[in-house]
C-alpha positions in Angstrom: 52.9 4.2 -26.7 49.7 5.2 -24.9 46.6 5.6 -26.5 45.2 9.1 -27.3 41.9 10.8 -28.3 43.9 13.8 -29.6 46.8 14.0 -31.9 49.9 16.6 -32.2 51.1 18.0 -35.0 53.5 15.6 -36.9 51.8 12.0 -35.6 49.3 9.8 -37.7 45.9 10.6 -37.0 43.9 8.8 -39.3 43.2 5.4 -41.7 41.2 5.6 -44.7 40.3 3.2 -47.1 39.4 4.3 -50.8 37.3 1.1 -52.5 35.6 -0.2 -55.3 33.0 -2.2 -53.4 32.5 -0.3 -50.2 29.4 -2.8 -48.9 32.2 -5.5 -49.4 34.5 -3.9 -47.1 31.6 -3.0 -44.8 31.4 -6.8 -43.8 35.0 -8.1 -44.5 36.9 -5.5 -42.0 34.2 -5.7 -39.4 34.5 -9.7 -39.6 38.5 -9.3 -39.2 38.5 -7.1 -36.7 35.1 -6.7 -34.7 34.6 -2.9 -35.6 30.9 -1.9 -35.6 29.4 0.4 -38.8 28.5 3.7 -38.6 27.7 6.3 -42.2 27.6 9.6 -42.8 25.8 11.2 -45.6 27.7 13.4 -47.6 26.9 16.5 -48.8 26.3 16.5 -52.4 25.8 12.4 -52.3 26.9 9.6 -50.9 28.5 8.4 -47.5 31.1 7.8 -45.2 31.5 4.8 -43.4 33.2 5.2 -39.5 34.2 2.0 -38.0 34.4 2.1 -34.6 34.7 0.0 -31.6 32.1 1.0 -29.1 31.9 5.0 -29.4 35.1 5.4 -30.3 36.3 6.1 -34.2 39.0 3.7 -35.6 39.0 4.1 -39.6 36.9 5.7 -42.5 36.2 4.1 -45.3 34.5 5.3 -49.0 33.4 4.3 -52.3 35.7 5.2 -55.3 34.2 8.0 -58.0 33.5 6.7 -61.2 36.8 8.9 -62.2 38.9 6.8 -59.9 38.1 3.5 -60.4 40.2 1.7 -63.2 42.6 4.8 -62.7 43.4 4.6 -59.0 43.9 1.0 -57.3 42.0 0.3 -54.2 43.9 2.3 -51.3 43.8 3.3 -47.5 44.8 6.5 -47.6 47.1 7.8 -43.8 46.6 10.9 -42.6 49.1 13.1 -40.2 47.6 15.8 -38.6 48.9 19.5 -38.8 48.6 22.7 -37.6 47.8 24.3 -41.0 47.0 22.2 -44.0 47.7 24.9 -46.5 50.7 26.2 -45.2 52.4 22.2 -45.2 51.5 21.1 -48.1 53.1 24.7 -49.2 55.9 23.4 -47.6 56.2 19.6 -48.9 56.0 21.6 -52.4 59.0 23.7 -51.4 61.1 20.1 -49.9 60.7 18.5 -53.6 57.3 16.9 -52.5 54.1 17.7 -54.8 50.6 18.5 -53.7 48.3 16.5 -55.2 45.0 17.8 -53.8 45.4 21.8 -52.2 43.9 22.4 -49.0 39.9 22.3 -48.8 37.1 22.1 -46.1 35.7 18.8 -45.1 32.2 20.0 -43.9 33.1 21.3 -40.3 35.1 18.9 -39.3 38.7 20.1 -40.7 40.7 20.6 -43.6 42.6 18.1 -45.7 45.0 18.0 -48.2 46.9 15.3 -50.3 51.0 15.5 -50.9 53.1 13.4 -52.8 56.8 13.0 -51.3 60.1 13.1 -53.9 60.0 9.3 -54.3 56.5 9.6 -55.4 54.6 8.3 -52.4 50.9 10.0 -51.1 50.0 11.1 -48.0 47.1 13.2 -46.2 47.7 16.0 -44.3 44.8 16.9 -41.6 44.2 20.7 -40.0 41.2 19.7 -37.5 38.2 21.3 -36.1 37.1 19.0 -33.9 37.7 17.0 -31.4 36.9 13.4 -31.8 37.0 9.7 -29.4 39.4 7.9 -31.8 41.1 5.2 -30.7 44.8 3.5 -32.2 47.8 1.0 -30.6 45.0 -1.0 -29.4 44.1 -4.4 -29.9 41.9 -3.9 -33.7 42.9 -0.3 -34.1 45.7 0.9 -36.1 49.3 0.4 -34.5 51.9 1.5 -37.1 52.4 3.1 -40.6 55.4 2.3 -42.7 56.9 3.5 -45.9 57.8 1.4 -48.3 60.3 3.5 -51.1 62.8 3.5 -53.4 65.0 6.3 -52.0 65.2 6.3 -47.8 67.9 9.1 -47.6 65.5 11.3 -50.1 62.6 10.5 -48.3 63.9 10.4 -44.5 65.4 13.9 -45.1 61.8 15.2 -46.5 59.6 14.1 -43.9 62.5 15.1 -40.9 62.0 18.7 -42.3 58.2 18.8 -42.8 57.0 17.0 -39.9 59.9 17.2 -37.9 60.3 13.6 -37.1 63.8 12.2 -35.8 65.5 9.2 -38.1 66.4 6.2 -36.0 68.0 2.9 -37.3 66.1 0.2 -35.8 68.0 -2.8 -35.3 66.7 -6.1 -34.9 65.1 -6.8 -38.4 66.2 -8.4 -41.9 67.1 -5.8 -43.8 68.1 -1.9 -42.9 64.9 0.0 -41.5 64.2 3.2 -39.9 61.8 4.5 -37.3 60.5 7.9 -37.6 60.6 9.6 -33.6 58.6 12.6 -32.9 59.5 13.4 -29.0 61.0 10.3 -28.6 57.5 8.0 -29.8 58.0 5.8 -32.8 55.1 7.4 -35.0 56.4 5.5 -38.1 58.8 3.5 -40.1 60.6 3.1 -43.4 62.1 0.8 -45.5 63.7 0.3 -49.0 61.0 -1.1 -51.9 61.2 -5.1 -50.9 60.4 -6.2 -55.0 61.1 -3.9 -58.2 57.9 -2.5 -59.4 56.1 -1.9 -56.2 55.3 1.5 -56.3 56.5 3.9 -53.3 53.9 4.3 -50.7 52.4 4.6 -47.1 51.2 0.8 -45.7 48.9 0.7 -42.7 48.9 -2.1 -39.6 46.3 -2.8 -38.0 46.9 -4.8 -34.2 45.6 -8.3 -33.3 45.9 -10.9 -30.5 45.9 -13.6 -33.2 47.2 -12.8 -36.8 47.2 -16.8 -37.8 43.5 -16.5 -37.5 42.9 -12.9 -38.9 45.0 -14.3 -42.5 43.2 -17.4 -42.3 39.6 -14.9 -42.1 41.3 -13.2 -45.3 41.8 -15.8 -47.2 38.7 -17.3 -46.2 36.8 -13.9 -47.6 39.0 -13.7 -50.8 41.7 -11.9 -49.9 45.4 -12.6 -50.4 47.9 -12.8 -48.3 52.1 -12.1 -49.3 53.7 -12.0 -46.6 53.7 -13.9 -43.1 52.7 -14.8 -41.2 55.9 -14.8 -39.5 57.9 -13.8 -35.7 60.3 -10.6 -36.0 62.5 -10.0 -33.4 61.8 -7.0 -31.2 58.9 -6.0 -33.7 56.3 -8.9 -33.2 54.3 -11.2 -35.2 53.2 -10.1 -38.5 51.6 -10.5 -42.1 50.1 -8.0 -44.8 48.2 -9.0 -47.3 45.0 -7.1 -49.4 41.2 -7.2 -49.3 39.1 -8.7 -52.0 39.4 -5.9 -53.9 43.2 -5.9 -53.8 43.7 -3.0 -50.8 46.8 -4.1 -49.0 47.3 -3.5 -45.3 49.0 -5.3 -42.4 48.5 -7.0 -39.4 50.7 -7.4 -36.0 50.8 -8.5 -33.1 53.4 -6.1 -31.2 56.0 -7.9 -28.9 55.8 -6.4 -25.5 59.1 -6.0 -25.1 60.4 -4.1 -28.5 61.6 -1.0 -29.4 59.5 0.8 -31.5 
């Protein structure tokens, strides 16, 4: 897929990490991935770190509240941009999904809010305001997102409704897995739990010419890593793993020549 500035309705806009030690992540994701630093003050208090590459946006990132941390793990958030972030989450509410935070202003820029799905995994929906030079499916910019859940049929027949994404097997892999089409473009993916316990939710890759070196940088910075690195067929090469502070995320190196 090409790379775009702007997003339509139904495709992944943006990454957001959610921390306990923001100046930790400040220097560990920059080190992994060359992104440069850029904060925002926040009304009220506080800031929001933009990494970018050059002038263009490629993740946020934020310190936890004091009511978050012990309560809520360590997190990037995913974000898929809509038309109306009141009216969707509206709608995930009447599809069996929850809202977890109801639509609200974020300064000028646009309008958020947070839904659960029926399996119990979050996700951000985005209303923007503005236009902005963000970057993605390029080399240290996010390339996929991927559900991990419990229920597939539950959850593929939620998001086909409210986003309007298409369910395609995707064959090639280990185990069954589905690619989530809007106009033909994988936007996403989804796959059964992989160990009891994990909870359902929204994982984020991030692409690299060398993922050897980027889990050997991870480990080297006290992070973990759990799975990979390892070759996929038609996928790529791949690992995920967490930051110090125990925020998991992926990394891959697409192969040319697959489907998604």
């Amino acid at each position: 897929m090409p790379t775009k500035n702007r997003h339509e309705p139904g495709e992944f806009c943006w990454a957001e990490l959610a921390t306990t030690d923001i100046e930790g992540a400040k220097k560990f994701y920059p080190d992994l991935f060359g992104w440069q630093v850029n904060e925002m003050e926040i009304p009220g208090g506080g800031s929001y770190v933009i990494w970018q590459l050059g002038d263009s946006q490629v993740a946020g990132g934020m310190q936890q509240g004091p009511d978050e941390v012990g309560k809520i793990p360590p997190h990037w958030n995913l974000y898929v941009q809509v038309e109306d972030a009141e009216q969707s989450a509206k709608q995930a509410e009447s599809l069996g999904g929850t809202i977890h935070a109801p639509a609200f202003d974020v300064m000028e820029v646009g309008r958020m809010a947070v839904i659960g799905d029926p399996t119990g995994a979050f996700l951000g929906l985005w209303e923007p305001k503005v236009d902005r030079p963000h970057i993605h499916n390029e080399n240290n910019t996010v390339v996929w997102n991927e559900l991990m859940t419990p229920d597939t049929d539950k959850a593929g027949a939620f998001y086909s409704e409210l986003f309007g994404w298409d369910l395609k097997p995707f064959e090639g892999g280990n185990s069954p897995y589905t690619v989530f089409e809007l106009d033909g473009n994988g936007v996403g993916g989804m796959m059964t739990t992989p160990m009891e316990g994990v909870p359902p939710v929204w994982a984020v890759y991030f692409a690299t010419e060398d993922v050897d070196g980027v889990v050997d940088k991870m480990k080297g910075a006290g992070g973990q890593v759990f799975m990979g690195p390892e070759d996929i067929p038609s996928v790529g090469r791949i690992a995920m793993g967490t930051d110090p502070q125990n925020s998991a995320f992926g990394v891959l190196k697409p192969d040319p020549s697959g489907q998604q």
